[in-house]
Structure formats: structure tokens, C-alpha cells
C-alpha positions as CSV (number, residue, x, y, z in Angstrom):
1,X,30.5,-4.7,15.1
2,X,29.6,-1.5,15.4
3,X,27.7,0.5,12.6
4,X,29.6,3.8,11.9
5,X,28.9,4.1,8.1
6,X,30.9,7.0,8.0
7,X,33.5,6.3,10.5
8,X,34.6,3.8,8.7
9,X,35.0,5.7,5.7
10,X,37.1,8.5,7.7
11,X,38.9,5.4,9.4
12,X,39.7,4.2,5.5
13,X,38.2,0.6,7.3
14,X,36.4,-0.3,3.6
15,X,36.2,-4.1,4.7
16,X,33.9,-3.2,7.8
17,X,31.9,-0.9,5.6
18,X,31.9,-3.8,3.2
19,X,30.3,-5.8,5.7
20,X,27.7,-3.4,6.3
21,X,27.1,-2.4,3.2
22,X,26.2,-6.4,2.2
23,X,24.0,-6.4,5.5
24,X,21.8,-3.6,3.8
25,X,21.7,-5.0,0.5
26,X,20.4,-8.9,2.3
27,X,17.6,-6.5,3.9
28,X,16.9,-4.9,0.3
29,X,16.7,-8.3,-1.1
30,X,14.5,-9.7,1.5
31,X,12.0,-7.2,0.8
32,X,12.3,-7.4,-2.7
33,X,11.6,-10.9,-2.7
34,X,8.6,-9.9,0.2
35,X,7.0,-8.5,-3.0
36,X,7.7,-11.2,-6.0
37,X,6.1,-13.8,-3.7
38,X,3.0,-11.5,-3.5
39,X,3.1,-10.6,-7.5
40,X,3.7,-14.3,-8.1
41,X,0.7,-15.1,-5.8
42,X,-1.2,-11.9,-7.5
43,X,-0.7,-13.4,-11.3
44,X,-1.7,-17.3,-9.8
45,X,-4.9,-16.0,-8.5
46,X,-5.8,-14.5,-11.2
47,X,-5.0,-17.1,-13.9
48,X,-7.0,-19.7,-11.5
49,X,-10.5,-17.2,-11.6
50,X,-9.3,-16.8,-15.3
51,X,-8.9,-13.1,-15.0
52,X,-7.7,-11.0,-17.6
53,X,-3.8,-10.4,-16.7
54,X,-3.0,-6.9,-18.0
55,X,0.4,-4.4,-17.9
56,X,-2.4,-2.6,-14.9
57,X,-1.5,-5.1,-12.4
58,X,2.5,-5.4,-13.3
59,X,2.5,-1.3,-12.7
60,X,0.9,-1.7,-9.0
61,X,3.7,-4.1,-8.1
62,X,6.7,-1.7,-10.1
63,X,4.8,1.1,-8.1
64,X,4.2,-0.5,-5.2
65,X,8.3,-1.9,-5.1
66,X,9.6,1.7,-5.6
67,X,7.4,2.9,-2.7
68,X,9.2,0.3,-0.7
69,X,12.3,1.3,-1.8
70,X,11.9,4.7,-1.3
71,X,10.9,4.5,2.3
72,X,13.3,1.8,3.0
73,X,16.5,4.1,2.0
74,X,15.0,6.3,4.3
75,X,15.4,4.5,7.0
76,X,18.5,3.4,6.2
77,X,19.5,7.3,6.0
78,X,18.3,7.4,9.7
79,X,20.3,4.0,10.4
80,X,23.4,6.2,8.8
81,X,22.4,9.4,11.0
82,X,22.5,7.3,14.0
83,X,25.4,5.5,13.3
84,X,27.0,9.0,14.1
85,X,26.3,9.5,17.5
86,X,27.2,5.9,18.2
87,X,23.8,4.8,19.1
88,X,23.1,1.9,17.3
89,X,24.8,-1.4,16.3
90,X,22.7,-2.6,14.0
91,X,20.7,-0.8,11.0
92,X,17.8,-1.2,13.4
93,X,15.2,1.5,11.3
94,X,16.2,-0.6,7.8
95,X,15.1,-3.9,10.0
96,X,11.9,-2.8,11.4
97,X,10.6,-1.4,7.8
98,X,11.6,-4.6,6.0
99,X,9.6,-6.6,9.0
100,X,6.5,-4.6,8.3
101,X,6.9,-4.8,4.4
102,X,7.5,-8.3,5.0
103,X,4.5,-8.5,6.9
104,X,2.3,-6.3,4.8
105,X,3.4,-8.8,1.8
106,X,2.7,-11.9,3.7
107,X,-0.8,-10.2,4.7
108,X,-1.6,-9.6,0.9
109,X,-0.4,-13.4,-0.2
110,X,-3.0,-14.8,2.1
111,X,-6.2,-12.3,1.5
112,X,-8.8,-13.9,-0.4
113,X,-9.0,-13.0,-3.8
114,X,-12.7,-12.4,-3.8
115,X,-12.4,-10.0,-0.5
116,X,-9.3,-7.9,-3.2
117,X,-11.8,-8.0,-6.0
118,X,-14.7,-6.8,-4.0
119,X,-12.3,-3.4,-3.2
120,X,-11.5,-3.3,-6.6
121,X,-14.7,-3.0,-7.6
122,X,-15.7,-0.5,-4.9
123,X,-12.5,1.8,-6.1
124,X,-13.7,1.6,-9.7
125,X,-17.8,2.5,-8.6
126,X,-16.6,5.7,-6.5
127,X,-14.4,6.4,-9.6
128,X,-17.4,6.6,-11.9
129,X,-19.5,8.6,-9.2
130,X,-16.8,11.0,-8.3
131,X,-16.4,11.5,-12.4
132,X,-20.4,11.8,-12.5
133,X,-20.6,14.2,-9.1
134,X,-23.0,16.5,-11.0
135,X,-25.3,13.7,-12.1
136,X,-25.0,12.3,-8.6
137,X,-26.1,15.8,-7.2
138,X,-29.0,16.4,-9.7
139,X,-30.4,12.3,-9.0
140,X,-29.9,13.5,-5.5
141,X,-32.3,16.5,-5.7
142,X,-34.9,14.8,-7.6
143,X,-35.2,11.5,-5.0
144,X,-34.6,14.3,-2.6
145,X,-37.8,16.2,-4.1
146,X,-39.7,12.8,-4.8
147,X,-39.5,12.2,-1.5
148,X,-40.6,15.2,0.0
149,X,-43.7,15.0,-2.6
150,X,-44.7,11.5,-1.3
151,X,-44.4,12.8,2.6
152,X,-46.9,15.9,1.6
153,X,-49.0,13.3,0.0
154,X,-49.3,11.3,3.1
155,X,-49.7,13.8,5.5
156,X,-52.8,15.0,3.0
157,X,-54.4,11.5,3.0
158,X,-54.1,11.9,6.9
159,X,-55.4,15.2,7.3
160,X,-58.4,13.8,4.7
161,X,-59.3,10.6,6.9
162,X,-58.9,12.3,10.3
């Protein structure tokens, strides 16, 4: 079978593009099920460590689902592109991404959920310091200046015994 999206539509062959258009929608679906399993996992990990489930986390995996999608119909624009110069077969782009969502998703099922919180936590600290960047600089300057006290205060002790 060879994938010429739009051939077939020129050709009036709408039972081969049928075909193909099911083959695309299986890959969607795989993907899309690629993510439940993680948000599943996500939401069981977190009622086990009795953590607060809020709307926050639901959001990352609509976000993180449209990302997906959006790259993935790229790719299958690509497939399409190719299809015209009678190159490929198969939607081979739209099969690679789903692989690596695929294996992305399967990566985040199987991270601790300790390891995720400790990022978590480092997002939300450089959050508060980038927020508080003057504060930062002016703590900054005064260990800075603390500092350079103590070191003339040791070099006077020195010069004082020698």
C-alpha cells in the first residue's frame, strides 16, 4: 500500500485513503493512551504519598497532550509532503514521534516520585529567587562585603603576629 494522501484523493480512491486515514488515527490513539497511563500513574503516586491532587497537575497533562498533538500533526504533515514525491510507504515521521512520545511516557511512569518532587521543588526555589533577584543581589553584596572584611581582618592579625 502505498501512502499518497493526496493521490488518492485526485484518484477519487476514498477506501485507500480510508485506510490510511485509520492508520493515523491508531498512531494518535497510541499516544494518547502513552499519556493517560502516565496521568493515571501521576494521580496514583500521588494519592499513595497523600499529596494534595489539584486542577495544577490535570493542566500539565492537557498541556502536555496538546504539545504532543501539535508536533505529531506535524509530522504527519511531513508524512503527507513525502507521500508526494512517492518516497515513503508508510507515515514513517508520525511513527518515529509516537515511538519517542511513547518512550518519553514510559520514562516518566517509571521515575521515582521522590526524584519528580525533588525537581519540583527546585523549579518552585528558582521561582522565588528569580522573583526576589534584587534581594538576591543586595544579600549577595553584603556576604560579598562580609567576606572581604573578615579576609582584611586576617591578613591584619598576620601582619600583627609576624
Amino acid at each position: 500500500m502505498v501512502f499518497l494522501y493526496i493521490i488518492d484523493l485526485i484518484d477519487k480512491d476514498f477506501a485507500s485513503l480510508q485506510t490510511k486515514i485509520y492508520i493515523i488515527i491508531a498512531l494518535y490513539i497510541v499516544a494518547f493512551f502513552a499519556v493517560f497511563l502516565d496521568f493515571l500513574s501521576g494521580v496514583h503516586k500521588a494519592r499513595k504519598h497523600k499529596d494534595l491532587i489539584s486542577s495544577s497537575g490535570y493542566r500539565r497533562s492537557v498541556d502536555k497532550a496538546v504539545k504532543y498533538v501539535n508536533l505529531m500533526a506535524c509530522f504527519t504533515l511531513i508524512d503527507i509532503v513525502l507521500s508526494l514525491f512517492n518516497t515513503v510507504t508508510v507515515p514513517f515521521a508520525t511513527i518515529v514521534v509516537v515511538v519517542i512520545v511513547c518512550a518519553i511516557e514510559i520514562k516518566s511512569i517509571w521515575e521515582r516520585y521522590d526524584e519528580k518532587e525533588k525537581v519540583r521543588d527546585a523549579a518552585k526555589t528558582l521561582s522565588v529567587v528569580l522573583k526576589n533577584k534584587k534581594d538576591l543581589a543586595k544579600l549577595l553584596e553584603a556576604l560579598s562585603q562580609t567576606e572581604n572584611e573578615k579576609n582584611k581582618e586576617k591578613q591584619t592579625n598576620k601582619n600583627e603576629i609576624s
